[in-house]
C-alpha positions in Angstrom: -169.0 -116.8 132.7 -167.4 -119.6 134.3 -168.4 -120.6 138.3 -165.8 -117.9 140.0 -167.3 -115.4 138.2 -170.8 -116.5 139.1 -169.9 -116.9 142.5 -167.8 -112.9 142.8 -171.4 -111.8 141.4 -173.5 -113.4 143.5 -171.3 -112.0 146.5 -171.4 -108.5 145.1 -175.0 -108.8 144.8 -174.8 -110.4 148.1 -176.6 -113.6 147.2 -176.8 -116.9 149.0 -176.7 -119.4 145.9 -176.1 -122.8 146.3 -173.5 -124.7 143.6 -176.5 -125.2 141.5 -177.5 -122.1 141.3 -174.1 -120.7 140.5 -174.0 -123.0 137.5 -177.5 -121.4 136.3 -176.5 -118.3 136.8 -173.1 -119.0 135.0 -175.3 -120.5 132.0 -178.0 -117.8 132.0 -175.2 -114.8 132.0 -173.6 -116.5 129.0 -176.7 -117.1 127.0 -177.6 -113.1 128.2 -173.7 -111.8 126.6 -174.1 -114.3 123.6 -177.2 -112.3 122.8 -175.9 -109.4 123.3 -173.2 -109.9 121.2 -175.6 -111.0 118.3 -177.5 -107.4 119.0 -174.1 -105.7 118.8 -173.8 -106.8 115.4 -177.2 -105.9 113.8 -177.6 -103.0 111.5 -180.4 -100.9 112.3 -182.1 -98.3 110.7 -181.1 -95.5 112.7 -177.5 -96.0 113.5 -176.4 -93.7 116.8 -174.1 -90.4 115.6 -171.3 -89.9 117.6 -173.0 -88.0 119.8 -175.1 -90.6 120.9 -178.3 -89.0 119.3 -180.5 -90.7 117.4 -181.9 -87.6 115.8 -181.6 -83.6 115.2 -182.9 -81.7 117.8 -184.8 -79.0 115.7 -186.3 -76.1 117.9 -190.0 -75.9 117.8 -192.1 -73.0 118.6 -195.6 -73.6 120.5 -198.3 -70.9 120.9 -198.5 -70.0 124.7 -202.2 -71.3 124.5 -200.9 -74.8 123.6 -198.8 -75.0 126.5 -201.2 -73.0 129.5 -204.3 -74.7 128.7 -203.3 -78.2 130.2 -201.8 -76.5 133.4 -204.9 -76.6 136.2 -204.3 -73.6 138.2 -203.2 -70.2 137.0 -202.5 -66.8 138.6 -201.9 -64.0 135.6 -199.2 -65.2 133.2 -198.1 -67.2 135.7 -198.5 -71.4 135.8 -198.7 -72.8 139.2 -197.1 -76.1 139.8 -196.6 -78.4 142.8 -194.4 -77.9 145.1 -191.3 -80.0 144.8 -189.4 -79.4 148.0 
């Protein structure tokens, strides 16, 4: 990132920076994309599908128990939750 960049940034982010700290913040963004880049090119052990999915959702099946007994207040068969209007 050279210094116009560093200075469009700081004005989109609406920062005051003085000429030294656009010359940090020039530095620090290109140390920050130079590690990126080296991320970029690490295999890892679970490369993303297309999908972006990082693994099969399988359907589970729970006993009702499992789930009900954690919720606080019941009426029935019914779960009563908080409100969330």
């Amino acid at each position: 990132m050279d210094i116009e960049e560093a200075k469009k940034t700081a004005r989109i982010a609406r920062l005051a920076l003085s000429e030294a700290e656009l010359r940090k913040l020039a530095k620090d963004a290109d140390e920050i994309l130079e590690w990126a880049e080296q991320l970029e090119s690490v295999k890892s052990e679970t490369e993303k599908r297309e999908s972006g999915a990082l693994r099969d959702d399988l359907p589970q099946h729970f006993e009702p128990q499992t789930i009900t007994k954690n919720f606080p207040q019941k009426s029935g068969s019914h779960l009563k939750v908080p409100r969330s209007l």
